[in-house]
C-alpha positions as CSV (number, residue, x, y, z in Angstrom):
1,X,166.8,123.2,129.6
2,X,165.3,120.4,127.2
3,X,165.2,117.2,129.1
4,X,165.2,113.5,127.1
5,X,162.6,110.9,128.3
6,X,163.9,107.9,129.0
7,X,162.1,104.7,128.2
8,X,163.4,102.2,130.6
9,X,164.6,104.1,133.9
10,X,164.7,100.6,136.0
11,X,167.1,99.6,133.5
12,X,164.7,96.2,133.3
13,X,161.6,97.1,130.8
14,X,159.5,94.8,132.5
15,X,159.5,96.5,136.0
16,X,159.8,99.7,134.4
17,X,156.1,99.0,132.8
18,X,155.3,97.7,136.3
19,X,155.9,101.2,138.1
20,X,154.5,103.4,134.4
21,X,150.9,101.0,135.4
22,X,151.1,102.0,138.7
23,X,148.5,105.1,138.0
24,X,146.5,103.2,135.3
25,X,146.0,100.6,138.1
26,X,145.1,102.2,140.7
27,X,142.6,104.2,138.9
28,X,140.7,101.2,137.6
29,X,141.0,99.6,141.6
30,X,139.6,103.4,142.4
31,X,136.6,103.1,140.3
32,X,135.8,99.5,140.5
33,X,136.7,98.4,144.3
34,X,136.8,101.3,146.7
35,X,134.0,102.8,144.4
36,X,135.6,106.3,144.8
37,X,133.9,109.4,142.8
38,X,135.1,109.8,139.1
39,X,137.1,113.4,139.9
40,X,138.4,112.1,143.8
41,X,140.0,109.1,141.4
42,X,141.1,111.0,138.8
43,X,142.3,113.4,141.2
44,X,144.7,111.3,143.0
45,X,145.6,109.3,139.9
46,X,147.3,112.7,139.1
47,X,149.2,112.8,142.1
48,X,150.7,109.4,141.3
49,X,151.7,109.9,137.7
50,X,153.2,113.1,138.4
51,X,155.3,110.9,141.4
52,X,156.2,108.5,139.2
53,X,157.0,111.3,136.8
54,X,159.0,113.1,139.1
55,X,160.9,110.4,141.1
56,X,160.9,107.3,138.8
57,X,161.5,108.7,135.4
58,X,163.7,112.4,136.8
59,X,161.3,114.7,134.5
60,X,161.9,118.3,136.1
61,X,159.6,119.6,137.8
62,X,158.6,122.4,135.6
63,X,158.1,120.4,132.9
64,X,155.8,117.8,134.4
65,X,153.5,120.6,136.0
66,X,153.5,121.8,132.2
67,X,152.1,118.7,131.2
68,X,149.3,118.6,134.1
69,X,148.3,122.1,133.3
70,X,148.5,121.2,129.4
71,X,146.4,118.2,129.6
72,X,144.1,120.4,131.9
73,X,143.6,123.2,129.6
74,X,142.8,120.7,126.4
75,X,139.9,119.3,128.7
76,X,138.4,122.7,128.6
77,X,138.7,123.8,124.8
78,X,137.8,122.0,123.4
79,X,136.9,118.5,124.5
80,X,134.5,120.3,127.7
81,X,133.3,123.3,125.0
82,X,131.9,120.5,122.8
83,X,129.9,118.5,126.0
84,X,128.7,121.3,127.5
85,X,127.0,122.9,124.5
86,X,125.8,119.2,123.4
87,X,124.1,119.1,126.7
88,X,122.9,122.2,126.3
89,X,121.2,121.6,123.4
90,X,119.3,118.4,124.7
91,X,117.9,120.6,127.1
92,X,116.6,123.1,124.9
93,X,115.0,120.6,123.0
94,X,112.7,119.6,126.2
95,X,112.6,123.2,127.4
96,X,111.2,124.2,123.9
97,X,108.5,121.6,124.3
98,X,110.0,119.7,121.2
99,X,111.4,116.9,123.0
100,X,107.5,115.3,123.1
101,X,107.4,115.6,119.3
102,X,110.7,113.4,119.1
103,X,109.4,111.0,121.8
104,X,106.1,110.7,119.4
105,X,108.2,110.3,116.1
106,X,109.9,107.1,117.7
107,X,107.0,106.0,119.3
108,X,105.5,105.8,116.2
109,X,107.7,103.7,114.7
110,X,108.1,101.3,117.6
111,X,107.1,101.4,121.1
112,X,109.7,98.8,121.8
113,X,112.6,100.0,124.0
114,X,115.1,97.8,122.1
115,X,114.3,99.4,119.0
116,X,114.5,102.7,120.3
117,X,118.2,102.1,121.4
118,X,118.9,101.0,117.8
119,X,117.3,104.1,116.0
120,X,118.9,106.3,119.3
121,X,121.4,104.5,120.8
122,X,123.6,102.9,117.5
123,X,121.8,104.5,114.4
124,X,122.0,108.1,115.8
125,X,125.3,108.1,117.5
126,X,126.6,106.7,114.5
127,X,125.5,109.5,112.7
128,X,126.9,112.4,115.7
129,X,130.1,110.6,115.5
130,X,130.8,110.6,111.8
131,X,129.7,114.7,111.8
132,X,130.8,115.8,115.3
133,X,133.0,113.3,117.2
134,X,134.6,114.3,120.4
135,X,132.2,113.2,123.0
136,X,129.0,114.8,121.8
137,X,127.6,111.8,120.4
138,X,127.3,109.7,123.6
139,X,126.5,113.0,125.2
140,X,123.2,113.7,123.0
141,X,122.0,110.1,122.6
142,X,122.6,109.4,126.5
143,X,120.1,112.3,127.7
144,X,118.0,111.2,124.8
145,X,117.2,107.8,126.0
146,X,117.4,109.2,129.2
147,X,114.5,111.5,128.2
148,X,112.7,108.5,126.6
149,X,112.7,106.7,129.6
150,X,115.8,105.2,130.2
151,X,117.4,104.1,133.3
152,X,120.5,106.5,133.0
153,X,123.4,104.2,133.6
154,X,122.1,101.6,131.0
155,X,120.9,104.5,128.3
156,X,124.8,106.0,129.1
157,X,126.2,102.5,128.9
158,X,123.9,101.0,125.4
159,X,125.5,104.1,124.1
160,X,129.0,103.5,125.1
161,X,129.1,100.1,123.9
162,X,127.2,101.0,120.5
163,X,130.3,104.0,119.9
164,X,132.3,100.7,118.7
165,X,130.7,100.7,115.3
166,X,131.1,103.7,114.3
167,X,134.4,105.2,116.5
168,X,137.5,103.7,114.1
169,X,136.4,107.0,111.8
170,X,135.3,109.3,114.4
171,X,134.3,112.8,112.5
172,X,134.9,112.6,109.4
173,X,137.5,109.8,109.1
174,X,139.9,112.2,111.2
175,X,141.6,109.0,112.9
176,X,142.6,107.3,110.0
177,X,144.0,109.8,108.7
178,X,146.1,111.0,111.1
179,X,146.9,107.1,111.6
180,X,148.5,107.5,107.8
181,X,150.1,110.6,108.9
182,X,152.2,109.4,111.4
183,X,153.2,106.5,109.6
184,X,153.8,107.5,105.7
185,X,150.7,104.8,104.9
186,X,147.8,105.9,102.9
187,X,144.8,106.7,104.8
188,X,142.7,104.8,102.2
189,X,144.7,101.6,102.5
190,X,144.7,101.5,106.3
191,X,140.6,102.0,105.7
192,X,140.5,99.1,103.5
193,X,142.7,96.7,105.8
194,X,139.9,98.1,108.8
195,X,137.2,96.7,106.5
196,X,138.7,93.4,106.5
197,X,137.4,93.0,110.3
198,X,135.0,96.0,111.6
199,X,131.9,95.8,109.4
200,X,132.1,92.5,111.3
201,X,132.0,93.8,114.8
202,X,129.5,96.3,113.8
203,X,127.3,93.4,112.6
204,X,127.5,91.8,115.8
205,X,126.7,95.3,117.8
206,X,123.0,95.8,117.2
207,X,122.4,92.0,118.5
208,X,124.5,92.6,121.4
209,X,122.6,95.5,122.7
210,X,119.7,93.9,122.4
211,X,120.7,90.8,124.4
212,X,122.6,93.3,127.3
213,X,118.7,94.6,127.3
214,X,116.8,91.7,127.5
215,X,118.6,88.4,127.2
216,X,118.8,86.3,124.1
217,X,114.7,85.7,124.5
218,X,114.6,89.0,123.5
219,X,116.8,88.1,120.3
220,X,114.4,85.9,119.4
221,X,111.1,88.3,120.0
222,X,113.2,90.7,117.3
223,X,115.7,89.8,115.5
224,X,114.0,90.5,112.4
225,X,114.5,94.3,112.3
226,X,117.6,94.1,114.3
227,X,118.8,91.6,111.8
228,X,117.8,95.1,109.0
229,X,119.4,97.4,111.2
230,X,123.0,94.9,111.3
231,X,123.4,93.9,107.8
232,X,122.2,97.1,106.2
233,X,124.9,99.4,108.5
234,X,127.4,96.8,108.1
235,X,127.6,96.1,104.8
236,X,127.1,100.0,104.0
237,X,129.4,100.3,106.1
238,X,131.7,97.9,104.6
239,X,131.1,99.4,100.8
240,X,131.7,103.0,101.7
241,X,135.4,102.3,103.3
242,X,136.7,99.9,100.0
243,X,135.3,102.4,97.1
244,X,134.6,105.8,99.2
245,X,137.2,105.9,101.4
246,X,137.5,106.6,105.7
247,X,135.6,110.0,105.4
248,X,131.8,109.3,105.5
249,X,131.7,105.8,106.4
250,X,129.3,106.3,109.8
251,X,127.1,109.1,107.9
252,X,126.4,106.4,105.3
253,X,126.1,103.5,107.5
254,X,123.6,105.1,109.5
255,X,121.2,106.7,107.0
256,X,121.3,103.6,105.0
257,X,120.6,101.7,108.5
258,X,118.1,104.1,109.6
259,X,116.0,104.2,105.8
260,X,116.1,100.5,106.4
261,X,114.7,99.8,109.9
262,X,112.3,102.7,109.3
263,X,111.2,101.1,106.6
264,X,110.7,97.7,107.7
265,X,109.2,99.1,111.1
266,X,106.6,100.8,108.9
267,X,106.0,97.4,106.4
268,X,105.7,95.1,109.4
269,X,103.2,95.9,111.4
270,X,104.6,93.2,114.1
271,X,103.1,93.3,117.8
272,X,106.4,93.7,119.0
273,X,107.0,96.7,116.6
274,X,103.8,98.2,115.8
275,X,103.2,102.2,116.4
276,X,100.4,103.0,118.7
277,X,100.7,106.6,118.4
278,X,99.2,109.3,117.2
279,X,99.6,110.7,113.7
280,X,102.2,113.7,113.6
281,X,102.5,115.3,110.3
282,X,106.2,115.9,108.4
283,X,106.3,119.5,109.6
284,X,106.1,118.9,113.2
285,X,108.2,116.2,113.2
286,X,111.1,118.4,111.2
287,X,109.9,121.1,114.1
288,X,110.9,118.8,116.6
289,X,114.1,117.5,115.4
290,X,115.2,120.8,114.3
291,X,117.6,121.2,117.3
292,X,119.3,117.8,115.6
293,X,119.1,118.9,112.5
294,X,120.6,122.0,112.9
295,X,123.8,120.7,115.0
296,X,123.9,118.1,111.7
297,X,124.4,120.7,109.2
298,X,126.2,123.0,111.3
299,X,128.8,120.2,111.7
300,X,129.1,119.4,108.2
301,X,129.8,123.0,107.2
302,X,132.5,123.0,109.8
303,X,133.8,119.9,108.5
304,X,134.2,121.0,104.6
305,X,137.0,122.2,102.9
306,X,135.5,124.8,101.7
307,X,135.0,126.6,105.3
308,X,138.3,124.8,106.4
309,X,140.7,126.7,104.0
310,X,139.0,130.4,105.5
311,X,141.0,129.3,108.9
312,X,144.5,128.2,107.0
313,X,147.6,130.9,107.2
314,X,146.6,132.4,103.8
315,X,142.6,132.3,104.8
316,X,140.7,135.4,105.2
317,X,139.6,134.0,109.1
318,X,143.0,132.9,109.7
319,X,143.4,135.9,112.8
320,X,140.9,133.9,114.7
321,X,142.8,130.9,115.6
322,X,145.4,131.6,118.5
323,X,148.3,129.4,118.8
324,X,149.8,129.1,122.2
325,X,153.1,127.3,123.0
326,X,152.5,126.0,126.5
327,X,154.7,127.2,129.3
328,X,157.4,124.7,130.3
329,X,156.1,122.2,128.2
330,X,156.5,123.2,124.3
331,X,159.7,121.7,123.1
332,X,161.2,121.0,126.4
333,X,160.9,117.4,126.1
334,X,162.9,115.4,123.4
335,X,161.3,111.7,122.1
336,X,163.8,109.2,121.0
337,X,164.3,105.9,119.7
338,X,161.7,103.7,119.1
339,X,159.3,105.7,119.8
340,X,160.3,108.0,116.4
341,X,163.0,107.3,114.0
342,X,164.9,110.2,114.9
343,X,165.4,112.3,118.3
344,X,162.5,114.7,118.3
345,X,161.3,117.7,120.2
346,X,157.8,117.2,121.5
347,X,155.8,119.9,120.6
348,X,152.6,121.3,123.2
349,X,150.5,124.1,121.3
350,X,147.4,124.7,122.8
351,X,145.2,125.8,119.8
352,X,142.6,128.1,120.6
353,X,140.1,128.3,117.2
354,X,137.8,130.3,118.5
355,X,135.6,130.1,115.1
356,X,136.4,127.0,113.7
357,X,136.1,124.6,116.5
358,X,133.1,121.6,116.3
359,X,132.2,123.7,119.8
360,X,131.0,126.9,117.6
361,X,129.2,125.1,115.2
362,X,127.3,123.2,118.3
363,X,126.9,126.9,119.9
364,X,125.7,128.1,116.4
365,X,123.1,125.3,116.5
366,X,122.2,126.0,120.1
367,X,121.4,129.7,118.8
368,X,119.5,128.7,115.7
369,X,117.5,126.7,117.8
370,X,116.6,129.4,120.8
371,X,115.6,132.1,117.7
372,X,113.3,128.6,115.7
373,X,111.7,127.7,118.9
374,X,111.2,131.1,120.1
375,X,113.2,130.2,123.6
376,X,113.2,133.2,125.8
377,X,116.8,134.7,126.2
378,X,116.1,134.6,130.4
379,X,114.4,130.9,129.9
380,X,117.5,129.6,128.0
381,X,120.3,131.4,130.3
382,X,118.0,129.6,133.3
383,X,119.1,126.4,131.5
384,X,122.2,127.3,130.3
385,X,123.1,127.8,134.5
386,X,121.6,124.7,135.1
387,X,123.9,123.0,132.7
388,X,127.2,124.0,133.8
389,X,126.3,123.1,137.4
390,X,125.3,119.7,136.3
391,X,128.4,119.5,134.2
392,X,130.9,121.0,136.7
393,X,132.0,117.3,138.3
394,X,132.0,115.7,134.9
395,X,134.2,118.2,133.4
396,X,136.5,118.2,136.5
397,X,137.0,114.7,136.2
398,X,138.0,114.8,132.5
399,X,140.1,117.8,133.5
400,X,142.2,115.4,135.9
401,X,141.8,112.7,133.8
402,X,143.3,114.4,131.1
403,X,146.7,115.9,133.1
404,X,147.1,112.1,133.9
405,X,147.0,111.5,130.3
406,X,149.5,114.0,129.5
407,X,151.6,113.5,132.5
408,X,151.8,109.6,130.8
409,X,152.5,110.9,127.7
410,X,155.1,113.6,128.4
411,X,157.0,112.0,130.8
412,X,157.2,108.8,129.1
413,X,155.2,106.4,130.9
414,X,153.1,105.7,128.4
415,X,155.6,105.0,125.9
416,X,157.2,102.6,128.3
417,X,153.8,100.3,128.5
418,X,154.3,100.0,124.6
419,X,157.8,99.5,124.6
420,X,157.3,96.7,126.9
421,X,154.8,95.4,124.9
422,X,156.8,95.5,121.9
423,X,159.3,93.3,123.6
424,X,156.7,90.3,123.6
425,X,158.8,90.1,119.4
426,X,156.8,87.4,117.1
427,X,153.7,87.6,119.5
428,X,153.5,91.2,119.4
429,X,150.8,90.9,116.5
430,X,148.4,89.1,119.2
431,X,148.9,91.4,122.0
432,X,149.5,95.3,119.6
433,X,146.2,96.2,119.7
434,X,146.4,96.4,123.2
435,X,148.5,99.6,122.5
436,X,145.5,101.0,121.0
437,X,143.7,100.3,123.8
438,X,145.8,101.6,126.3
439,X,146.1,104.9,124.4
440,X,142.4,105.5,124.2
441,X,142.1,104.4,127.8
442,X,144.9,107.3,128.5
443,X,144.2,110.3,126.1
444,X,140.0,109.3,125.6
445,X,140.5,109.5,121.5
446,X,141.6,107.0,118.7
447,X,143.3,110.2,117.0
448,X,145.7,110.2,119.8
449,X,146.2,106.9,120.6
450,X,147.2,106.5,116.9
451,X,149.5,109.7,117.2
452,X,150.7,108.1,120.1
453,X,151.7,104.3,119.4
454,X,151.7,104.6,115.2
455,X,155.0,104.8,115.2
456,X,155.9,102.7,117.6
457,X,153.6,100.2,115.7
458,X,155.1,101.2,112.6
459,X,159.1,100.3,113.3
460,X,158.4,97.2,115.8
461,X,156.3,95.7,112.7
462,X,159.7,96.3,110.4
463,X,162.0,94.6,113.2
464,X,159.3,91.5,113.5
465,X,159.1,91.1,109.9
466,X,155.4,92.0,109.9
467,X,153.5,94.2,107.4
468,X,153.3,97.2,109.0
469,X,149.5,97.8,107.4
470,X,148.4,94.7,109.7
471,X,149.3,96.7,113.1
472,X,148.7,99.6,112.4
473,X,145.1,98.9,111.9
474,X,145.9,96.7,114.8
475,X,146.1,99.9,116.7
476,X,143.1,101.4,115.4
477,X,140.4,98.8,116.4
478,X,142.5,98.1,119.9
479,X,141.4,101.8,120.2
480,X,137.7,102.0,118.9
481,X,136.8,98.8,121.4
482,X,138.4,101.3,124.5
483,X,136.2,103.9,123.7
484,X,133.5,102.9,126.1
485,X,135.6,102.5,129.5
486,X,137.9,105.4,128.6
487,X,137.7,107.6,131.4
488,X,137.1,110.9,129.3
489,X,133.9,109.2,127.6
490,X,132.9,107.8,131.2
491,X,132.7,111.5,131.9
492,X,131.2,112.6,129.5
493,X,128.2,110.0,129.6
494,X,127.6,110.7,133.5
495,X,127.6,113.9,133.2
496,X,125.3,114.0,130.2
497,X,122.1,111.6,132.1
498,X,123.2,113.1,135.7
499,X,125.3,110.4,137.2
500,X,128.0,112.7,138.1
501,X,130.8,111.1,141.0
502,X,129.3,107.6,139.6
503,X,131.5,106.4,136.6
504,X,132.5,103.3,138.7
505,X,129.4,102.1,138.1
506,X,129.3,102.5,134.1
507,X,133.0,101.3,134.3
508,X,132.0,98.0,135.5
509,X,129.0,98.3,132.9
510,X,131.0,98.8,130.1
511,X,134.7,96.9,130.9
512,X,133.9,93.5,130.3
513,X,132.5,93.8,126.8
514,X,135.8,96.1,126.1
515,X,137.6,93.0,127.0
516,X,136.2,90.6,124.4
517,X,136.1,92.9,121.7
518,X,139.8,93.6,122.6
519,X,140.9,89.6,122.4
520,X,138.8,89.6,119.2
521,X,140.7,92.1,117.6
522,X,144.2,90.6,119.1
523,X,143.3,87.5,117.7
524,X,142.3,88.8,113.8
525,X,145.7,91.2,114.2
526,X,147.7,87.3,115.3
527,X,145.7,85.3,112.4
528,X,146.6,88.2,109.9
529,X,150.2,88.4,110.5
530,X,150.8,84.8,109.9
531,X,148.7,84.3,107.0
């Protein structure tokens, strides 16, 4: 029997919201005041929604256990496929013995920690994000820093806070695009409205990570290169989405950014920045990042078209893609109005792409490497083991974290929180991107946050008389600033330097910057739709 969600089951929209926040609350009061571990939180968070699910909004039972084992089974393939073989990677490197020669290689550009973080912590992740996406980025630059001396909740939360740059295109400009899907726009115009504001708050990133690291004295001791490292990633940045487009806009950004720090590091000769290391020659420095360099290329062959079209119905790979409609879930739910246009059946595949997932191409770079570096096959399952049982809580706690998300999103608490907000009529400009926000908080990924709330965006922007453009990218940028307390990423940073059960602690790291960035996109969405 297909049941219809219904929006507003208090028959008041406003206490409706109040009982859909009630798991989204007490999660953030688990984490931040009783301190509780991530997976115990996210654990009973669960057992809320699916309360509120059952008793509050009438979903059938059936259906809302469909949506915690849905949500549950996506955590594993392939958000936990991609972590764990990121992670698994990093440790190869310092198994191998490599990870010295990529200490050295940064050491000999600069000895100076802030600097690092800008070649590892923004420049780097910049790049992961715009080949890879889906967590490995933080994951790899985390346990890099980590490895380079970090203390593991700053290197996890630098990282975090340095995904804003680059995270409105994730890999390959995946969420703009499916922003324009959703909404009939064209992925290149909702770009070029993005650029109106972002290669702005990227500007501002580099200095802000170097003031959370040493206060604005240490501003002052460097903002020369970081000063190179903003303008030249922001401005690339800025060039690539108005005459490129939203595909390679983080790839560019960062080897521009990274030519020109490297450069000026090299020219300077500064105290502050000055190498004091020894010599290493090209081909022991390409030996050492090899692992990197690998997962790079691997990445972008799994992102062309080329190898795309061998997985599509009429492609010669097509068999090794397994659709699955998920059991009490696929098409048992129907969305209505104003969520969509038109009463729709909500669809749960779980896609099983065995070949094409960005997991394989990480697994084929994790191979590459063992067979380069000459990594015993007993040495590397010893680390392999050790892996998973450092990953197990992490990947636990985005398991629950993501049944809440689909519990939300099935039963139609999420869509409640937006409808609500939507009610807020010719200040909903000011307070949209908080839409964005809360879907990234809820689902981890500015793809479905804009799957989510597009629409939404779309037809409340018609019935305001705002252009639609303006909040739609609205709900793009609310998203990219969530990135860094979203749950999922939480997880996936603590488990990636070993902070497993402590992702209260990078919570309260990471929240308060979310928050600014957030009322400095509501404010350019407000300006905009008056202007």
């Amino acid at each position: 029997m297909v049941w219809t969600q219904n929006y507003d089951p208090g028959h008041n929209i406003w206490i409706s919201s109040a009982v859909a926040a009630l798991p989204i609350v007490f999660f953030f009061l688990a984490l931040t005041v009783l301190k509780m571990k991530g997976h115990m939180a996210a654990f009973f968070t669960v057992l809320i929604a699916l309360t509120t699910a059952l008793i509050f909004y009438q979903m059938p039972a059936k259906t809302a256990i469909g949506a915690a084992g849905y949500g549950a089974a996506y955590s594993i393939w392939p958000i936990a496929y991609i972590v764990l073989g990121a992670v698994f990677l990093y440790k190869l490197t310092v198994k191998s013995g490599q990870f010295e020669v990529i200490r050295a290689s940064i050491v000999s550009l600069t000895d100076d920690p802030r600097l690092q973080v800008l070649i590892v912590g923004f420049i780097f992740n910049s790049f992961l994000e715009g080949a890879a996406g889906f967590g490995a980025p933080i994951a790899i630059t985390a346990a890099l820093l980590v490895g380079l001396g970090f203390d593991p909740v700053k290197a996890a939360g630098l990282c975090l806070i340095a995904n804003i740059a680059p995270g409105s295109f994730g890999a390959m400009g995946i969420p703009i695009i499916v922003a324009g899907q959703v909404t009939g726009i064209a992925p290149h115009l909702i770009a070029a409205q993005l650029s109106t504001y972002m290669p702005y708050i990227s500007f501002t990133v580099p200095f802000l990570i170097v003031v959370i690291m040493s206060g604005f004295q240490g501003v002052k001791k460097i903002w020369r290169p970081t000063l190179v490292t903003a303008l030249s990633y922001s401005l690339t940045q800025w060039v690539t989405i108005r005459f490129i487009g939203p595909e390679l806009p983080d790839i560019t950004s960062a080897i521009v950014a990274l030519i020109c720090l490297a450069t000026y590091l090299k020219l300077a000769r500064h105290e502050n920045t000055s190498p004091k290391s020894e010599h290493l020659s090209v081909v022991k420095v390409l030996k050492g990042w090899s692992p990197f360099i690998l997962l790079t290329l691997f990445v972008l062959i799994w992102c062309s078209n080329g190898f795309k079209q061998l997985f599509t119905e009429s492609g010669i790979l097509s068999g090794t893609t397994v659709t699955i409609p998920f059991p009490w879930l696929h098409n048992m739910v129907l969305k209505g109005a104003p969520l969509v246009p038109e009463t729709t059946l909500y669809p749960a595949i779980l896609k099983l792409d065995f070949l094409s997932a960005t997991g394989t191409a990480i697994a084929c770079a994790c191979i590459t490497t063992m067979v380069l570096l000459k990594i015993k096959l007993r040495d590397a399952g010893q680390v392999f083991v050790e892996t998973v049982k450092e990953l197990i809580k992490p990947i636990l706690t985005i398991m629950f974290v993501l049944s809440f998300a689909f519990i939300a999103n099935y039963s139609g608490e999420s869509a409640t929180l937006g409808i609500a907000l939507a009610h807020t009529a010719r200040y909903f400009p000011a307070v949209s991107p908080i839409l964005g926000w809360l879907g990234v908080f809820l689902t981890g990924s500015v793809v479905s946050a804009n799957a989510l709330f597009g629409g939404l965006q779309h037809a409340t922007a018609n019935q305001i008389g705002v252009l639609p453009l303006i909040l739609i990218t609205a709900n793009v940028g609310g998203g990219t600033v969530a990135k860094m307390l979203s749950p999922q990423s939480i997880a996936v940073a603590t488990g990636a330097v070993g902070l497993a059960g402590k992702e209260g602690i990078l919570l309260r790291f990471t929240i308060k910057y979310s928050v600014v960035f957030l009322v400095i996109v509501c404010a350019v969405a407000y300006v905009q739709s008056i202007i």
